[in-house]
N, C-alpha and C positions, 0 to 999 in steps of 0.2 A: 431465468427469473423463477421457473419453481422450485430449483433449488437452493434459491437466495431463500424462498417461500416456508420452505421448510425448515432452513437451516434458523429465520426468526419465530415459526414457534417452537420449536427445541428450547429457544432464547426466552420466549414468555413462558413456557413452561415453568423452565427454571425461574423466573422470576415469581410469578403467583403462584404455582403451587409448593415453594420451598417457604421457608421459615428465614434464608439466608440474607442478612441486612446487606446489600448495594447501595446504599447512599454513600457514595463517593465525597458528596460536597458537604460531608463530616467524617474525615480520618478520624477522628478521635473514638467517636462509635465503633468502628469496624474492629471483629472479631477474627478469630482463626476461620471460623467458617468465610468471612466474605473473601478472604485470601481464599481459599479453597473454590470458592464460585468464581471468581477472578479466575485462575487456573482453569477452571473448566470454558470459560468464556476463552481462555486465549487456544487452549487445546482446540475449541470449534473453530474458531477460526482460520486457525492454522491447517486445520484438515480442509474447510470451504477452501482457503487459498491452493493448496493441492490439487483439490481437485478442477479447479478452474483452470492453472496452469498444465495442468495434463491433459484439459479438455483443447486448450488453445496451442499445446507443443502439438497433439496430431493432428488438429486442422492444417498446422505447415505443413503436411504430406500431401493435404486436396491441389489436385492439378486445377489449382486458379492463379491468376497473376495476383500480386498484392495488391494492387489498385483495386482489383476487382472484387477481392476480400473486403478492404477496407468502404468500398461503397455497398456491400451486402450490410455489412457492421452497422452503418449510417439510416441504411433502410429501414435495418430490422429496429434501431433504435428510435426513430420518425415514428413508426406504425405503432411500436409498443405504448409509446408515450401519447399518440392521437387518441390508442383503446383508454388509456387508465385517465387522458379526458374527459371522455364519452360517459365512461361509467364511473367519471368524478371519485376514483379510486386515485388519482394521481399524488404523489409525495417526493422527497427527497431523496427517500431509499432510494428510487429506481433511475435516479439520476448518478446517485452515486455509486450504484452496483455499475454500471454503463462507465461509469470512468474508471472504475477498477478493473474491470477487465480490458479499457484500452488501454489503459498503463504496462496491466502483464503484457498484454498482446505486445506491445510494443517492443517491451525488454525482451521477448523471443525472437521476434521479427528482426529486429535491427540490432541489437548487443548480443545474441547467439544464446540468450539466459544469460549471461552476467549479471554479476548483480551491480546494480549502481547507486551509489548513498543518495543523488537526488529521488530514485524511484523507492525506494528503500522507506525516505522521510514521506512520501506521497502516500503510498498504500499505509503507510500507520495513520496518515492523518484519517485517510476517506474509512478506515477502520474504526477508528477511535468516534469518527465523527456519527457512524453508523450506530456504533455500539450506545453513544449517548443518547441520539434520539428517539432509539430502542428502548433503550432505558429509562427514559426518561416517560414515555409515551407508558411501558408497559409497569412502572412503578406507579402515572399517575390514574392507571382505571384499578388496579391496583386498592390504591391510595382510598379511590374512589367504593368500594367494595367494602373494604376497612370501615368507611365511614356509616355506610347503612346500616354494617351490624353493631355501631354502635349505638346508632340513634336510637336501632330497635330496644339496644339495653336501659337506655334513656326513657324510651318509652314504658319498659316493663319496670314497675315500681321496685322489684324484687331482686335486693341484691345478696347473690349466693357468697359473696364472697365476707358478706356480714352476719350471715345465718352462721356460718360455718363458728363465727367468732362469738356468735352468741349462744352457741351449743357446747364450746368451750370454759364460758364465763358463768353461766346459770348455776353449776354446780357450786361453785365455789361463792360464790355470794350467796347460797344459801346458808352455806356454813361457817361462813366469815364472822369471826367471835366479836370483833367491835362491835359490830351489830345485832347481835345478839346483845350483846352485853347494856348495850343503847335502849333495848327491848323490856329486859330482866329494872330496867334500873326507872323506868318509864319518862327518863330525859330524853332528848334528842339533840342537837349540835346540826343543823341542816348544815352548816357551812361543813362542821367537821367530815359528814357523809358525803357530800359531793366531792371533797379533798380526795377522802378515802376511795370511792368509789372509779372518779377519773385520774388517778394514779394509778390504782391499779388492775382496773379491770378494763375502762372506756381508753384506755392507751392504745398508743398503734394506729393500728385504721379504723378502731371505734370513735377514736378523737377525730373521725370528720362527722359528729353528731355533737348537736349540743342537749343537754339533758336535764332532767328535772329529777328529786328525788323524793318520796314519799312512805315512811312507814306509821304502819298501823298495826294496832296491839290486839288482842285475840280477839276486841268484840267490834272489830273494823274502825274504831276511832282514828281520828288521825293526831299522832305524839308529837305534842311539845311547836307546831307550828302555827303561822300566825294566821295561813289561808285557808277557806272551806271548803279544799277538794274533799271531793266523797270518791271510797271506792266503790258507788256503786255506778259513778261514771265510767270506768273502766271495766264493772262487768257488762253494764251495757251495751259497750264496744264489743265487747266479745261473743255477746250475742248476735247483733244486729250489722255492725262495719268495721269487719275485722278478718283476716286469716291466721289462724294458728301455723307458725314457721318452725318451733321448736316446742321441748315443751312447757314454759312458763312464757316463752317471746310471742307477741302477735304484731302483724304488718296492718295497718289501717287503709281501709280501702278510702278511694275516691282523694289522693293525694299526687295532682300533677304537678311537678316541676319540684316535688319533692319526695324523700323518702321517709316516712313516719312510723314509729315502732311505739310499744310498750312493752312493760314485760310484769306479770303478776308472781311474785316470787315467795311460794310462803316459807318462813322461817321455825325451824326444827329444831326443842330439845329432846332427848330421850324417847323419836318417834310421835311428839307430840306437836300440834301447831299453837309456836305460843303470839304468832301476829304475820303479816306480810308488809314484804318490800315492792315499791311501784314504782319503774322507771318508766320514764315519760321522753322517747328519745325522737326530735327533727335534726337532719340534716341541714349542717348550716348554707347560710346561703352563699358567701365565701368563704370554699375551703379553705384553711390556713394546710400549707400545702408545699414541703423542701426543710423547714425547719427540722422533722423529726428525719433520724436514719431509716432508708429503704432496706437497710439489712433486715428490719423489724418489721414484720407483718404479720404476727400470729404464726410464721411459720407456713406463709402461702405466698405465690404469687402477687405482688402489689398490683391492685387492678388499675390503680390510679395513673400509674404506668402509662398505658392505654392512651390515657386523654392528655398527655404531656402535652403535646403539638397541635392541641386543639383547645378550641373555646366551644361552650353550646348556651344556649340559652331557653327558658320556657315561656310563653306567651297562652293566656289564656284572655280571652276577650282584646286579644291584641295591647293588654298590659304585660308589661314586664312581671313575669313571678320571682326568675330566680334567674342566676349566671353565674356560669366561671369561664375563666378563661384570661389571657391578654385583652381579647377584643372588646370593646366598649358598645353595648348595644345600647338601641334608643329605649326610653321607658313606653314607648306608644308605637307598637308596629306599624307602618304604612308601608315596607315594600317586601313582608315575607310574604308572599303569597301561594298556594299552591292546592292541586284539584287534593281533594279525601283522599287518604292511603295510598298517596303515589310522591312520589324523590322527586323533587325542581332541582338544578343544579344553578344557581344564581351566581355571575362571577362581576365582584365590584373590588377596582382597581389592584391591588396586590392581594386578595384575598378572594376566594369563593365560598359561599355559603350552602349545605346543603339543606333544605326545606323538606319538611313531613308535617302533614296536619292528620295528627291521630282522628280528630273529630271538627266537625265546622267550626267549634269554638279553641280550639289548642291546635297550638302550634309549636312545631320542638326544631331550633334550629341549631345546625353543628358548620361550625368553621375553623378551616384549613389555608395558610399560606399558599399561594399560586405558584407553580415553577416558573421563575423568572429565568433573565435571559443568564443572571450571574450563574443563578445557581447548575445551567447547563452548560455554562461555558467551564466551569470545576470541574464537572464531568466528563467534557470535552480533553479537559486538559490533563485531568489524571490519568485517563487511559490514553491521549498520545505519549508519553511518558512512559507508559507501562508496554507499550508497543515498542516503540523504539529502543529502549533496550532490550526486550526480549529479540526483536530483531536483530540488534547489532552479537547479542549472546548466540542468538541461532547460525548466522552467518560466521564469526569466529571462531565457534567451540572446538573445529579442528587444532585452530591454532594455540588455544587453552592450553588445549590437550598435549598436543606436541609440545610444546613451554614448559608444562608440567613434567612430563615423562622423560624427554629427551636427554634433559640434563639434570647435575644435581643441583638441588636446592642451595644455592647463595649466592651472596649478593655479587660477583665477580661475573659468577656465569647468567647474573639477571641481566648486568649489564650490558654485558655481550651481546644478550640474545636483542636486549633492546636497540642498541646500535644496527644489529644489521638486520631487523628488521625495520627500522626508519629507514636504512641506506635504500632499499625498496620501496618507500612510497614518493608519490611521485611528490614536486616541490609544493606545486598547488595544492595538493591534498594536504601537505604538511604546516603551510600557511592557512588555510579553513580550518583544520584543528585545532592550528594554537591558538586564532582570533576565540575559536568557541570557547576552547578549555580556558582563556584567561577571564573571559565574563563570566564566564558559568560558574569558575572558581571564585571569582570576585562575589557575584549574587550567593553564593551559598556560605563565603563566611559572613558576608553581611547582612545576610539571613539568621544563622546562627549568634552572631553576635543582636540582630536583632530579639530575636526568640528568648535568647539569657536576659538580655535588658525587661524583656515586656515580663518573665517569668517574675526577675526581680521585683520592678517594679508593684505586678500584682500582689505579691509576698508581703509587700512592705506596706501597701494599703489595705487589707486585710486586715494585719498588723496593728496599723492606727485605727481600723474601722473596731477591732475588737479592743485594742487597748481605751477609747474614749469611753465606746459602750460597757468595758466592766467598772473603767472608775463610772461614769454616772449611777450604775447601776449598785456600785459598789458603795458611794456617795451616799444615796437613797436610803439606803439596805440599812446605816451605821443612823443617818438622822430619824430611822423608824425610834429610838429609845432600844436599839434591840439590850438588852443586859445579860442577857442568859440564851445560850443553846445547848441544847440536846431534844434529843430523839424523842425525850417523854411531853414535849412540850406541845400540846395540838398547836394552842394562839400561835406559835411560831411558826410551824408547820401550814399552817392555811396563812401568814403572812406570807410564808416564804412563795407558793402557789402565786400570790396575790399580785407579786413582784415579777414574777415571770411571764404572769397573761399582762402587765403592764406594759411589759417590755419587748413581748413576744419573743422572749428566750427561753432557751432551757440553761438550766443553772441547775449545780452540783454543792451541797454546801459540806466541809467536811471538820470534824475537830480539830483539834494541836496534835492531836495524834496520828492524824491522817485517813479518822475511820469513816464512813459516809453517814450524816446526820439525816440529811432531805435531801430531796431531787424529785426535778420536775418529770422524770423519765425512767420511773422506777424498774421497771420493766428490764432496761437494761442489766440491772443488775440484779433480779430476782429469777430472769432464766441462767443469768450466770456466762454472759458474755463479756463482761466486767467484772472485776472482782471490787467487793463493796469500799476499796480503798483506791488513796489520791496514789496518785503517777510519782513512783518514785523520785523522780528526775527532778519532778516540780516541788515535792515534798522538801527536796535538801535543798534547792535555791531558795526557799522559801523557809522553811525550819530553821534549817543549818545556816544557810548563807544569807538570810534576813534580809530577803531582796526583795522590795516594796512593791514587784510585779514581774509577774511571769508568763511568755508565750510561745508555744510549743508545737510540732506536729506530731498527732497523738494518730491512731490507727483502730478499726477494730475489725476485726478480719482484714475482706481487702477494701474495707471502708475508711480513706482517707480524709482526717479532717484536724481543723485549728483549734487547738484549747487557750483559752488565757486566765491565768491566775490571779489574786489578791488577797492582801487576808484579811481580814473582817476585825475591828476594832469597837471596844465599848465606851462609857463616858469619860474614862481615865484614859483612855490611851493606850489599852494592852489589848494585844490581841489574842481574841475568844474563838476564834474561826477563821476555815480560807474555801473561797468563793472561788466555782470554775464556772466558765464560761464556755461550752465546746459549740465552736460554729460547725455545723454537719452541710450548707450548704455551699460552702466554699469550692470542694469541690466539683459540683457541676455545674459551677459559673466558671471556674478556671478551662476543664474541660470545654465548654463551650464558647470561649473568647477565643484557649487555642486555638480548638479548629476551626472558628472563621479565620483565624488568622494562617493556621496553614494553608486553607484553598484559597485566602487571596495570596499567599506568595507563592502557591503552584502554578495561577493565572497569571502573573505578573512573570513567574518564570519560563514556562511554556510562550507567552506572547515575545519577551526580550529573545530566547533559542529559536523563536523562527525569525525574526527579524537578524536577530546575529549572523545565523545559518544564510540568508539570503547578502547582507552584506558583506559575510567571510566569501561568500559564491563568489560575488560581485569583483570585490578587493582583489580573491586571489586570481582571477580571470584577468584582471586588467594589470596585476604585477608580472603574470606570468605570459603574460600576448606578446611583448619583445623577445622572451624567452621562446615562446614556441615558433614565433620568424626566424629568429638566430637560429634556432635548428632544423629548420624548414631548407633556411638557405646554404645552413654546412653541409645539408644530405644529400642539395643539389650541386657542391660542388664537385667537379670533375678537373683533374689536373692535365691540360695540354688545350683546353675548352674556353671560348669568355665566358665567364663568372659576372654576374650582374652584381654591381654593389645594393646591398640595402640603403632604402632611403629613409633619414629618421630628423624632426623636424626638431624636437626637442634636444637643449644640452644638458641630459642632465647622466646617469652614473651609464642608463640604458646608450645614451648617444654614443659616451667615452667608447663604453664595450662598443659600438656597431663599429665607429669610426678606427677602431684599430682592425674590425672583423675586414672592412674595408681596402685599409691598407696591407692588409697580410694576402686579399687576396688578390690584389695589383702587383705584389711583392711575387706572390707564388708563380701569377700567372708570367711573369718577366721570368723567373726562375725556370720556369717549364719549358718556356719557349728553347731558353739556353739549353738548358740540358737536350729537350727534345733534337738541337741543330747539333750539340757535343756529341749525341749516341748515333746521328744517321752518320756524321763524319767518320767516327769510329768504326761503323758498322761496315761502310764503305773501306775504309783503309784495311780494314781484316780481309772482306770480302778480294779489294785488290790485291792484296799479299797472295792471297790461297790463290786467286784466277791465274796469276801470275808465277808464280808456286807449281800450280799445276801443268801450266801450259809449257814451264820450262823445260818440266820436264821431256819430254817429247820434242822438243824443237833440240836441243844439245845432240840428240843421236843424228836428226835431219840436216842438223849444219856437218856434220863429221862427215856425214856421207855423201854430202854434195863436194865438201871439198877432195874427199879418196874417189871418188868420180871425175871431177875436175882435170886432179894429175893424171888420173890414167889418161884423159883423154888428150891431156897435151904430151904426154909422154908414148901415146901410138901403141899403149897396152893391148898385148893380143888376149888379153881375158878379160878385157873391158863389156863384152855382150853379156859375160855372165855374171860379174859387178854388180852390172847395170839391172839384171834381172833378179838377182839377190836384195838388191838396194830398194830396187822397185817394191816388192816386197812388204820392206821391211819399214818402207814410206808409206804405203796406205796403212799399215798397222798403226802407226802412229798419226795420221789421220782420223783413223777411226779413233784415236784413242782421245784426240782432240775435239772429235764431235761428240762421242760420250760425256767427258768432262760438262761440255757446253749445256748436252740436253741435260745432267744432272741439276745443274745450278739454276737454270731454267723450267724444269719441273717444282725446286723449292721454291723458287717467286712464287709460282701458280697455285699454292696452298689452297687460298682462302677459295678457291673457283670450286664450288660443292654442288653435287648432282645427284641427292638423297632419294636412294626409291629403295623399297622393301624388297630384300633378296635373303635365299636360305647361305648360311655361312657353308655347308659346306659343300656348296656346287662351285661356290669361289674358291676355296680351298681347292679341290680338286684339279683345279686350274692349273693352281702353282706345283702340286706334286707331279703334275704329270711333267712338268718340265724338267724337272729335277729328279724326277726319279730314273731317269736313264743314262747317270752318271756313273763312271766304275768307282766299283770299293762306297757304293753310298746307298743305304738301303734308306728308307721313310716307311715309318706307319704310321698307321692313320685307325682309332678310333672312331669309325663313321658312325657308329651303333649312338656315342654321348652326342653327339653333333645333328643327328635328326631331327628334324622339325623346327631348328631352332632359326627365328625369323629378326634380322635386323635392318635397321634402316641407314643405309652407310652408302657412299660413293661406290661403285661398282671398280672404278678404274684403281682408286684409293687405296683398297680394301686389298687387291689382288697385287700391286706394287708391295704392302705392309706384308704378307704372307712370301712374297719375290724377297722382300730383302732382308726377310728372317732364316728363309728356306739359305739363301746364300750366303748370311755369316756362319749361319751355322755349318754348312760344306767350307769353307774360307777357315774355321775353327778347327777344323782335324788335324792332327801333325803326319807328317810323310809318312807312308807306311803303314797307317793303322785304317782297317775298317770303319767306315762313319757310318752311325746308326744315330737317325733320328725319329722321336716318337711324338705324336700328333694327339690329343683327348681332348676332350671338353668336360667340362663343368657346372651343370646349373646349377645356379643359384634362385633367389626368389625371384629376383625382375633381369636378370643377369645371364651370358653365359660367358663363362672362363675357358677361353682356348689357348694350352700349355701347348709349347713347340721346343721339346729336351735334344739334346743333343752331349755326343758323349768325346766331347773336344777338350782342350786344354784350360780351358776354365778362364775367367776372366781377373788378369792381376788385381790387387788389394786397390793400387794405387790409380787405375785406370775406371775402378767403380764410381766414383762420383760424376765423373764427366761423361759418362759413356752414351749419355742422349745430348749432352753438347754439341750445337751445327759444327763443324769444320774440327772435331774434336776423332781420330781414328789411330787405331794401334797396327795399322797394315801401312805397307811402302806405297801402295798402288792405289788406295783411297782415298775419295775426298771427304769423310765423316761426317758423310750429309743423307746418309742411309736409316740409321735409328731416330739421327731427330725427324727427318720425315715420316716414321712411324710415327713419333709421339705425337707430332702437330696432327698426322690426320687420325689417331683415334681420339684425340683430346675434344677432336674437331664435332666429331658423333656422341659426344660427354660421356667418351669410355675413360679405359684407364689401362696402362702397361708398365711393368716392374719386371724383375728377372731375381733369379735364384743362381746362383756360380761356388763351385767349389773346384780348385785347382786339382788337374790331372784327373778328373772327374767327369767337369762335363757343366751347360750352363742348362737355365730351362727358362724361357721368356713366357711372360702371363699376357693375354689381350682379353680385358675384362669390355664385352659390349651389353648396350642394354636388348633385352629381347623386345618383339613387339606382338601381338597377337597375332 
């Protein structure tokens, strides 16, 4: 747990002290950076998983039984969870850290670390599920943080980010020749100067002020208007309740729930002051607020930004002063309440309020949406998603790889490689992938195809939202009388204004020539991020191709928005002008319907892939249960054995298969029996040929000699005693030779009778040479130096017969005449030792190599060729192994491979 401990504030770390947006449950939002912290999120975790499983791989080396592991596990997690009672620290985390580590523990313990795609989909879940309400928790104090330093902005009357703009504008309206010229001529136009003045200067983020204008001639009078401001109300101000912010602007003090400026501007010819300009500026009480582009801010950060996702409102005497926002306050406070200069955090139904009361009588309240349960189930759901595949990438990449490199690139050897790598999995895993991939495929084009319709859709309402509002607007525009446009025209020009706060549009009016007459948004095209002419495109549908109306996506930077055209006609019916329309908030409503729309069909697709995932489980378990009987009962079957039939209740494809699995093995087991009674008969009649084969031998000399005994004796032979004493002879030899036969074939029954103890090979060797070595013309050596030490576990009597009847082929292998030299070595091996026994005889014919461990199979007159197969049964017997090496007129060498034992 402290390393869970740690590894979540690494996790808040990154969350509050970065800049990088994680609101998952708006894709549309996220940047390169949130990918980038995403990455770093799965990198952590992937190292926490590391080390957990390395903690839990060398606990399998503690000398405890698993039981007793597994009730340590039980204990420690009872105790830990009593403490985090106790000290009401208790959460989810520590529930879900506890099943992740018995998930690993498990996959070590009992699958050897395999991986398995149920534990696989488990640990991304209790991953993803961690990482949401981490997330979710450390975004909303977060959140919470955000909100106090705004209120405190709220609180402070002083907005830097309108000083800034009005340390930008002062110069230039001091020198602005209209007004001057308004000055020199001692008319005034108030409408004209207001025109003038909020076009081009209160634009931007000064147009969340609404304004007054006032000029006065050298000896302070006030020009040409009808009301009796004095400037010496405003120097007043300036003495008494005011701050100086720049140098002609001042901030008005004692103005809660709003922002209030003025500004004393005197006007300059030739170093002289020939009168002053007096702006009188309140922030409105709803800001009009999406209409104008955020590309546009004077060239600073949009502070407005900020409050996007929030509502506030100001309460002084528990009246409503001011508001913005979605949220609808009451006009009479009854439930903000809160002590002097301290944060209440109020939560009513989907929303929370945060409370500050600067002073007993004000009150400043800021309101934020609640994280509901949707919004954490998107969260939920994005990152199991992002888990699980990063999982299934982590676990395959070998095989990427090899895919990638192994072979070349095309489609013949894609195919291939895809064939046999299906031939490998198993059937049930191949039925839960297809049940997945045909839903999953299904939901994502019908995602897709939904997303194109909803895209359409919105396109085409926009579409009629702008095409209705330019004809009314357009309508309007034509039943003013207009007759005349151009640029020199004020009446026109403060009409044309007049039409756009009616409408709350911005509107572009241009000539036949395409050149820009007015506009509500001059700005744009006096820093010269537009150029003062109409949109080609629209120009020749509308010039050229005399199309009664035009709608278009227009761009500026990477500010995407909707224009719609018309052109402007006089009482005759020609047209004098063409009118745009550019909707700029189009797109962060689009944007914003997107991504609700993609996190609910993440949620919808995340909730269908687990339940899919559980029914493919399901499905394929219950297709493949006959299938793993069926082969349950092939791997028990044994041919010579009863074979149990399967029993299957149902007739359907699974029955057909059993009942033939059934009768094949009624069929086989008849079959067995047969052959088993065909081979003992056989076996028998071979067996009786050879017993009889060999006894004949021997009895043919025994009858010949009793009948040349016979006659001697009836015939009174006087060399009958010595006959008799030859014969005698020559009758126990063939006795003997008849009880050898007998014990031979009588020792091969006795095979399987084994008496395994641990003896050195070559104290048993030793055995056999000494018997053999005192034969003439037959020398043996022996190797004793490779044969030391070396310990097997073999029949004693077994062992020394297999050395007796190698020692004797090979003396039986010399040809008359020649010296017999045989040589004796061993060979270890790793688990192994190889004892060679050469011998330098006439080598073994071509055509006699196959059969030469055949029972009853021998190339001598006098053998029964039950000598080497009894070598092979008894070392076959100690799961050794014996082979031979032969080259004629040369000499053969036989190998006895046994295993060693310590």
């Amino acid at each position: 747990m402290f390393l869970s401990h740690k590894f979540s504030d690494v996790f808040f770390g990154l969350v509050f002290n970065s800049t990088i947006n994680l609101n998952v449950s708006n894709l549309v939002n996220l940047n390169i950076l949130s990918f980038f912290g995403i990455l770093i999120i799965i990198g952590g975790l992937l190292i926490y998983y590391l080390i957990i499983d390395l903690m839990i791989y060398y606990s399998s080396f503690i000398n405890i039984s698993l039981r007793n592991k597994i009730a340590l596990f039980i204990m420690c997690f009872l105790a830990y969870g009593i403490f985090e009672l106790i000290t009401k620290n208790y959460s989810v985390f520590f529930t879900l850290i506890f099943a992740l580590v018995f998930i690993i523990g498990r996959g070590i313990y009992t699958n050897n670390g395999k991986v398995v795609f149920p534990a696989v989909v488990m640990i991304s879940f209790i991953f993803a599920t961690i990482v949401s309400v981490k997330l979710n928790t450390f975004e909303s104090f977060k959140e919470l943080e955000v909100r106090k330093t705004l209120l405190q902005k709220l609180e402070n009357p002083t907005d830097s980010y309108a000083l800034i703009a009005f340390d930008e504008i002062e110069d230039g309206i001091q020198e602005e020749s209209a007004i001057i010229a308004n000055l020199k001529s001692g008319k005034a136009n108030t409408k004209e100067l207001i025109t003038l003045i909020g076009n081009k200067y209160l634009s931007g983020y000064l147009n969340k002020f609404n304004f007054k204008v006032f000029l006065f001639n050298q000896n302070d009078s006030l020009i040409n208007q009808s009301n009796n401001q004095s400037i010496k109300d405003f120097k007043d101000l300036v003495e008494n309740k005011s701050n100086k912010v720049t140098d002609y602007f001042y901030r008005k003090n004692n103005t809660f729930g709003n922002q209030n400026y003025f500004a004393i501007i005197p006007l300059k010819t030739d170093s002289n002051v020939i009168g002053t300009l007096v702006l009188d500026l309140k922030s409105k009480t709803l800001e009009r607020f999406g209409a104008f582009p955020h590309i546009l801010q004077n060239g600073i950060i949009n502070p407005q930004s900020e409050f996007l996702d929030y509502s506030y409102a100001f309460f002084e005497n528990k009246k409503l002063l001011t508001q913005y926002g979605s949220y609808i306050y009451d006009d009479f406070n009854t439930e903000f309440t809160a002590p002097i200069k301290q944060f209440v955090v109020l939560k009513k139904g989907i929303v929370d309020h945060l409370i500050y009361k600067p002073a007993s009588n004000k009150t400043i309240v800021i309101t934020h949406n609640s994280t509901t349960f949707w919004r954490e189930l998107a969260s939920l759901s994005f990152f199991f998603i992002i888990f699980v595949v990063f999982s299934i990438f982590l676990i395959s990449y070998k095989w990427i790889l090899q895919s990638l490199f192994a072979y070349h690139i095309s489609f013949k050897n894609l195919r291939i490689k895809i064939l046999a790598s299906n031939n490998r999995i198993l059937y049930k895993t191949r039925i839960q992938i297809a049940l997945v991939l045909a839903v999953v495929s299904s939901l994502l084009i019908i995602g897709i195809i939904t997303f194109s319709y909803i895209s359409i859709q919105y396109t085409e309402q926009q579409q009629d939202f702008l095409e209705s509002k330019i004809r009314i607007i357009t309508s309007a525009f034509q039943d003013n009388s207009l007759q005349e446009v151009n640029a020199s025209n004020k009446k026109n020009s403060i009409s044309f204004d007049d039409f756009s706060k009616m409408y709350s549009a911005d509107l572009n009016l241009f000539d036949l020539n395409g050149k820009l007459i007015y506009s509500t948004q001059n700005k744009l095209y006096s820093v010269g991020l537009i150029a003062e002419r109409m949109d080609p495109n629209a120009y020749i549908n509308l010039h050229i191709k005399k199309k009664s109306e035009f709608i278009q996506q227009e761009n500026i930077r990477s500010l995407k928005y909707t224009s719609a055209y018309m052109p402007i006609k006089n009482a005759d019916n020609n047209i004098i002008a063409y009118l745009q329309l550019p909707y700029f908030a189009n797109q962060d409503d689009y944007n914003q319907k997107i991504g609700t729309f993609l996190n609910l069909l993440i949620n919808i697709y995340v909730l269908v892939f687990v339940a899919v995932a559980f029914f493919a489980f399901v499905v394929a378990n219950q297709i493949t249960s006959p299938l793993s009987l069926i082969q349950e009962s092939i791997s028990k079957t044994v041919i010579g054995r009863k074979n149990n039939p399967i029993k299957w209740k149902r007739n359907d494809e699974i029955g057909s298969l059993i009942t033939e699995y059934n009768a094949m093995i009624a069929t086989l087991e008849e079959n067995a029996n047969k052959l088993a009674q065909s081979e003992r008969e056989t076996a028998w009649r071979e067996m009786a040929k050879q017993v009889a084969h060999e006894i004949k031998n021997p009895l043919t000399p025994l009858r010949l000699g009793i009948q040349m005994l016979d006659r001697s004796w009836k015939d009174k032979d006087v060399k009958f005693d010595d006959k008799f004493n030859k014969f005698s002879k020559s009758f126990l030899e063939q006795i003997d030779s008849l009880s050898r036969i007998a014990s031979e074939f009588s020792n091969f029954a006795k095979m399987p009778e084994l008496k395994l103890e641990k003896l050195a090979v070559l104290s048993v060797l030793n055995k056999a040479v000494e018997v053999y070595s005192q034969m003439a013309h037959i020398k043996i050596t022996c190797d004793e130096s490779s044969l030391k030490d070396c310990m097997v576990l073999v029949d004693r009597d077994q062992l020394l017969r297999c050395f007796n009847n190698l020692l004797k082929n090979a003396i039986e292998a010399m040809p008359e005449g020649k010296a017999g030299l045989i040589t004796i070595n061993g060979i270890k091996e790793q688990h192994n030792i190889k004892i060679a026994v050469s011998d330098n005889g006439n080598g073994i014919p071509l055509n006699s190599r196959a059969s030469i461990f055949v029972p009853n199979f021998t190339t001598k007159s006098s053998g029964t060729g039950l000598g080497l197969a009894f070598v092979k049964q008894a070392v076959e017997n100690v799961k050794g192994n014996i082979y031979f090496t032969t080259e004629i007129n040369v000499g053969t060498t036989f190998y006895i491979t046994l295993p060693l034992v310590s």
